[in-house]
C-alpha positions as a printed Julia matrix, in Angstrom:
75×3 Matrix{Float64}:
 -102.46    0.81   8.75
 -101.88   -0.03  12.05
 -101.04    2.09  15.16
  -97.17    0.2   15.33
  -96.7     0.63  11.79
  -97.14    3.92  11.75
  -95.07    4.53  15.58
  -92.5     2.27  13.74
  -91.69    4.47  11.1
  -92.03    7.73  13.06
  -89.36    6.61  15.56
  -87.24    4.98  13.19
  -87.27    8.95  11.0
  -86.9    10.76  14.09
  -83.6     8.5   15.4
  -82.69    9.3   11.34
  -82.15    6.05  10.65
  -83.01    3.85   7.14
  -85.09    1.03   6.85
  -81.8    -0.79   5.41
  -80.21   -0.5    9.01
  -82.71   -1.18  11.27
  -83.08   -4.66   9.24
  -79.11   -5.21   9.21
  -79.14   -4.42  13.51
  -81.66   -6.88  14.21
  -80.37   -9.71  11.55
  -83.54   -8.99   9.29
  -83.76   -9.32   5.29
  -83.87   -5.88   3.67
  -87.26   -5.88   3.11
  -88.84   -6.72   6.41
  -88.56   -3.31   7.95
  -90.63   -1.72   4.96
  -93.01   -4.42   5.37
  -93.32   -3.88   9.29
  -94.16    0.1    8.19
  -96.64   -0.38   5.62
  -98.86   -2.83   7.71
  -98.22   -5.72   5.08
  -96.45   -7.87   7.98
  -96.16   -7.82  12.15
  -93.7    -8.96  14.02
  -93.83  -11.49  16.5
  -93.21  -10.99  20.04
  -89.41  -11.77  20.42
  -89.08   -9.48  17.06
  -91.15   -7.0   18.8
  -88.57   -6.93  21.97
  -85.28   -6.75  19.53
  -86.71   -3.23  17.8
  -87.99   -1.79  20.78
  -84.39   -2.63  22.47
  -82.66   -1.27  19.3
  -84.93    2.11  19.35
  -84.47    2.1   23.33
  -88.42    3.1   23.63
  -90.63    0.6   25.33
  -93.46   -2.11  23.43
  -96.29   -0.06  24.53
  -94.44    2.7   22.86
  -94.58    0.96  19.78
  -98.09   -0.69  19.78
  -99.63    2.94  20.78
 -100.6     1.87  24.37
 -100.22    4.15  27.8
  -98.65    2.72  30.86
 -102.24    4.0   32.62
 -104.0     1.23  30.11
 -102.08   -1.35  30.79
 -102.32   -0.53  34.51
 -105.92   -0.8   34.52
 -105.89   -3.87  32.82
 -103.64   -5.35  35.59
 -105.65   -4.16  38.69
C-alpha cells in the first residue's frame, strides 16, 4: 500500500471524518475515497490539491515527504 494511502486514511480518522464525506466535499462518487485508502486508485494532481485543501495539511503531508527532501531536491 502506498505511503498516501495509508497518510490518507490516518488523517481522514484523526479529523473523525467518513469516507462518505470526504467524497461528498470534494464532488467525488462514494467509492473513490475507499479506493484512494486501499491503494487500488491515486489521485491526480488537481485531486491531490482539493483533499489536501479539505484536510488543511500540505501534499508532502500526504505523499509522506519532508520539507528538508524537497529542499534538497531544489538546491
Amino acid at each position: 500500500m502506498s505511503t498516501f494511502a495509508v497518510n490518507l486514511k490516518k488523517i481522514r480518522k484523526s479529523k473523525k471524518v467518513s469516507q462518505k464525506v470526504v467524497a461528498q466535499q470534494l464532488g467525488y462518487g462514494y467509492t473513490a475515497v475507499a479506493n484512494y485508502e486501499s491503494g487500488r486508485n491515486e489521485p491526480s494532481i488537481d485531486d491531490l490539491i482539493k483533499i489536501a485543501d479539505f484536510f488543511q495539511v500540505s501534499m508532502d503531508v500526504l505523499v509522506g515527504r519532508e520539507y528538508i527532501e524537497v529542499k534538497k531536491i531544489l538546491d
